[in-house]
Structures are given as structure tokens and as C-alpha cells.
C-alpha positions as CSV (number, residue, x, y, z in Angstrom):
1,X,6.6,-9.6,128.2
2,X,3.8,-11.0,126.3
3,X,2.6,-13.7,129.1
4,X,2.8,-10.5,131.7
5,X,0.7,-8.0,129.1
6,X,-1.8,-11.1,129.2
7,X,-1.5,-12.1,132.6
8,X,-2.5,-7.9,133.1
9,X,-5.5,-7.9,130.5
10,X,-7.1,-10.8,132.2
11,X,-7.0,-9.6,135.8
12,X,-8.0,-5.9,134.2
13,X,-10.9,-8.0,132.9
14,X,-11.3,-9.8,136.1
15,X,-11.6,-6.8,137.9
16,X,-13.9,-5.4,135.4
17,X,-16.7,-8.2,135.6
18,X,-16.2,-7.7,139.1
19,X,-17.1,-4.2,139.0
20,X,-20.1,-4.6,136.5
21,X,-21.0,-7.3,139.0
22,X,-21.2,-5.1,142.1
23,X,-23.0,-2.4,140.1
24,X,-25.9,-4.8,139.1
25,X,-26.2,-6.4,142.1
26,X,-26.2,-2.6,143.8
27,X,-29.2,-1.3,141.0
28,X,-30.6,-4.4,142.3
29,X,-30.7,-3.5,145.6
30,X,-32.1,-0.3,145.0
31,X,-34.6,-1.2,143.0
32,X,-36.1,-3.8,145.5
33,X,-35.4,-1.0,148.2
34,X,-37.7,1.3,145.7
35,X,-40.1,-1.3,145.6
36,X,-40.2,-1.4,149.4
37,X,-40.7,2.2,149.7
38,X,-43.8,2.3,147.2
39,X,-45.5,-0.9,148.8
40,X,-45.2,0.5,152.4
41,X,-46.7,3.9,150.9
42,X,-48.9,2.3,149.2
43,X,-50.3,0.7,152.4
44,X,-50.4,3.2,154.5
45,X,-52.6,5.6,151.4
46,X,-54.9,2.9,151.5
47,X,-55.3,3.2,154.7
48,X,-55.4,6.6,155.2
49,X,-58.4,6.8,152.4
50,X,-61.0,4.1,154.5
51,X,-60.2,6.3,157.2
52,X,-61.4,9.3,155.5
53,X,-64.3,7.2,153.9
54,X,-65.6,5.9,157.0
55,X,-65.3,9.9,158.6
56,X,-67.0,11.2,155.3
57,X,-69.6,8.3,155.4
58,X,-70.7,9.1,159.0
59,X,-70.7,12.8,158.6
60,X,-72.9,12.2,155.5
61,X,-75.3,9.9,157.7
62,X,-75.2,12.4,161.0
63,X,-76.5,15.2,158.4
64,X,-79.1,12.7,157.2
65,X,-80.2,11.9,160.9
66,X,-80.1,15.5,161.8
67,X,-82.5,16.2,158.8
68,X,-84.7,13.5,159.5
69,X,-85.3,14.8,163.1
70,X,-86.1,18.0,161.8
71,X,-88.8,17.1,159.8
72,X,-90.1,15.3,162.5
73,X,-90.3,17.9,165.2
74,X,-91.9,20.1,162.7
75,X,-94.4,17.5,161.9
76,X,-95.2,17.0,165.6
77,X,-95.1,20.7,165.8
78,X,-97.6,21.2,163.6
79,X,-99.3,18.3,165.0
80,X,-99.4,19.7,168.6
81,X,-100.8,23.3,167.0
82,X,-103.8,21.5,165.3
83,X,-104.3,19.7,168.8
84,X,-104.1,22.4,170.6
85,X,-106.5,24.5,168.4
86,X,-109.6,21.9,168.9
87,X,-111.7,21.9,171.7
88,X,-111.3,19.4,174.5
89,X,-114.9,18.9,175.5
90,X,-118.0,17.7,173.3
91,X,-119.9,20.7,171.6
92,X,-123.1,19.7,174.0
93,X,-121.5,18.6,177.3
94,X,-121.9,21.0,180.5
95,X,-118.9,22.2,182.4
96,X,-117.9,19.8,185.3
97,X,-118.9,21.7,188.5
């Protein structure tokens, strides 16, 4: 009976380191499946945010160019009221007949 009791704990054993084994090696896999996940997220954030850089960037430089026109056509507004406020002809000249 002793050989059998011993021939019982060994395979119990066996079948144990088997089991711790499979669980490992299944952690394992999850935790590269995890890492996976979180690169492929990772990736895809980034690349979300220099999309919404670039949009933010050339909103930010359409405003700018909008302002900057603008002030131009004011300029030239004021520009073409001072114009249009002098005389055309020379003080002295007579009128073209």
C-alpha cells in the first residue's frame, strides 16, 4: 500500500505543477494580451491628438488671417476716404472745356 500512496502523491503532484503551469503560462497570456490592448490604444490617442492639433493649429491661423484682413480693409478704407476727400485738380488749373 505504501508504493501505491506514493505512486498517488507523485502524480497528485504531477498534476499539480501541471496546473500551476497552465495558470502562469495563462496570466502570461493575458498580460501580453493587456499589453496589446494599451499599445494599440495608445496608438490610436496619439493619433487622434495630432489630428486635433493640426485642426486647432489651422483654426488658430484662419482667425489670425481673418484678423489681419480686417485691419487691412480698414486701413485701405480709411485710405480711400482721405483720397477721396482731396481735390483732384491743382488749386490754379482751369476746368477742361
Amino acid at each position: 500500500m505504501k508504493v501505491g500512496k506514493i505512486i498517488s502523491e507523485q502524480k497528485a503532484r504531477k498534476w499539480l505543477w501541471i496546473a500551476l503551469g497552465t495558470f502562469v503560462a495563462l496570466q502570461l497570456y493575458f498580460v501580453q494580451e493587456m499589453l496589446a490592448a494599451l499599445i494599440l490604444f495608445t496608438g490610436v490617442f496619439i493619433i487622434c491628438a495630432v489630428v486635433a492639433l493640426v485642426l486647432y493649429l489651422v483654426d488658430r491661423a484662419s482667425r489670425w488671417g481673418l484678423d489681419l484682413a480686417g485691419h487691412q480693409a480698414k486701413r485701405a478704407l480709411v485710405a480711400a476716404e482721405e483720397i477721396s476727400k482731396k481735390q483732384l485738380r491743382r488749386p490754379r488749373s482751369e476746368p477742361a472745356q
